[in-house]
C-alpha positions in Angstrom: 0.0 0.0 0.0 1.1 3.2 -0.6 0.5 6.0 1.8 -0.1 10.1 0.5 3.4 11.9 1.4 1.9 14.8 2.3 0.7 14.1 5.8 1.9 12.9 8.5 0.3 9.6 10.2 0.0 8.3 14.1 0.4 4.6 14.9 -3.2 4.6 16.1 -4.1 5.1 12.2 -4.9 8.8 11.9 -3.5 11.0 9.4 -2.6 14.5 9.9 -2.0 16.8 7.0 -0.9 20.4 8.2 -2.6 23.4 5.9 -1.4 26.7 6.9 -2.5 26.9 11.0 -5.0 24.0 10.4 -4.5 20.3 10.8 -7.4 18.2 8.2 -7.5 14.8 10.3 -8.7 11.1 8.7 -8.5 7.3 9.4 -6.1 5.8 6.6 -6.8 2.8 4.4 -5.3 0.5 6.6 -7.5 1.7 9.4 -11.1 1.6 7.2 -10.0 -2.0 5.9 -9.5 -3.8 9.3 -12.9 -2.0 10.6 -14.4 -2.9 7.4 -17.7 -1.4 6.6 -18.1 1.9 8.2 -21.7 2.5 9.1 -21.4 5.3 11.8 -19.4 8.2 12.8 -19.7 10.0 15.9 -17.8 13.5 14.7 -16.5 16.5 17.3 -19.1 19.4 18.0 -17.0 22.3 16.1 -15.5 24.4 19.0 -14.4 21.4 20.7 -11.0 21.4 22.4 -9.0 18.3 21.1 -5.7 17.4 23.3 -3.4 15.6 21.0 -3.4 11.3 21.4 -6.4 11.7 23.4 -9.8 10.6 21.9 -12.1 13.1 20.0 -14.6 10.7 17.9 -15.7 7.3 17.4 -16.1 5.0 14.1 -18.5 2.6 14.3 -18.3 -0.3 11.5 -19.9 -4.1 11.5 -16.7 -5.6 13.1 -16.2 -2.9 16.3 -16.2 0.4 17.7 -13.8 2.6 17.6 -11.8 5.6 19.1 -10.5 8.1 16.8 -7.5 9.8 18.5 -6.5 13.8 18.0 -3.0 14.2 16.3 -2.0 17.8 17.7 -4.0 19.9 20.3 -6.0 22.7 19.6 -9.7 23.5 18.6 -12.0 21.7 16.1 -12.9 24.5 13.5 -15.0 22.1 10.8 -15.7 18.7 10.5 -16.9 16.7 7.8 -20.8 16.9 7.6 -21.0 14.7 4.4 -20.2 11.5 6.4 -23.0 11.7 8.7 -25.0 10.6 6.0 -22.5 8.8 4.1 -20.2 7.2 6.6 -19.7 4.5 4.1 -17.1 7.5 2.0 -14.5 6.2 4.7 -14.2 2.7 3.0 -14.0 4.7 -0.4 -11.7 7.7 -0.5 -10.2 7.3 3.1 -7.4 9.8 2.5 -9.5 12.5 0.0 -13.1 13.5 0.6 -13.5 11.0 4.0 -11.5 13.6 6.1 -13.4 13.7 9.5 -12.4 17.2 11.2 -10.3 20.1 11.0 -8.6 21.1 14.4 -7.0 24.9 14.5 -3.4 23.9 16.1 -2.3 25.2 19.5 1.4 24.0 18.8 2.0 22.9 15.1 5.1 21.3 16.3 3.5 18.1 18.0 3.0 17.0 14.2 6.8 16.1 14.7 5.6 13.3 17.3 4.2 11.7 14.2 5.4 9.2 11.7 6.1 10.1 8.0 4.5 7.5 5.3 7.2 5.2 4.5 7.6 4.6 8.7 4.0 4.5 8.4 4.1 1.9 5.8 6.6 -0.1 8.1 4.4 -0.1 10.8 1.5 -1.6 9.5 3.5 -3.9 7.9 4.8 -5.0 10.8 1.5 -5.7 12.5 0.2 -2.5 12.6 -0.3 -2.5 16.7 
């Protein structure tokens, strides 16, 4: 699989992918095919304070539940209103128009805690745990 260079990814499956102050946040194709059909996605209210690795959303799909983690800290500013009637976008275009939510950093620099996509691509090669 090859992974978009142009965003940064956490080992818990989100990417990150810095635009100017803003940070657009998804679930990558690894992460929608071992959920396997998304039917639900439980988005942050905009205005929300996100603190990076802690949980901000849930994805619900026929298999499990599960958490969907903030990559920096800072304050949801848009999320993606299209997949709360099409949650099923996720399993399509996972790293285009399936974006979940758009957080307005507090400190740009905890990107740099993340993995680029070829360590990415190790790690879920690896196991992906």
């Amino acid at each position: 699989m090859s992974y978009p260079s142009d965003r940064k990814y956490a080992r818990s499956h989100e990417w990150a992918r810095l635009e100017g102050d803003t940070v657009r946040v998804g679930v990558t194709v690894y992460a929608q095919e071992s959920l396997g059909d998304v039917v639900h996605i439980e988005l942050p209210r905009v205005g929300a304070h996100a603190k990076a690795g802690a949980a901000v959303a849930e994805i619900e799909s026929v298999k499990a539940v599960s958490d969907i983690y903030a990559p920096v800290s800072g304050t949801v500013v848009e999320v993606n209103s299209a997949l709360e009637d099409s949650p099923e976008l996720v399993n399509s275009d996972a790293h285009g128009a399936a974006w979940l939510f758009v957080i307005r950093a507090s400190d740009v620099s905890e990107l740099g805690a993340l993995i680029d996509a070829d360590a990415y691509d190790a790690h879920v090669q690896a196991g992906g745990h």
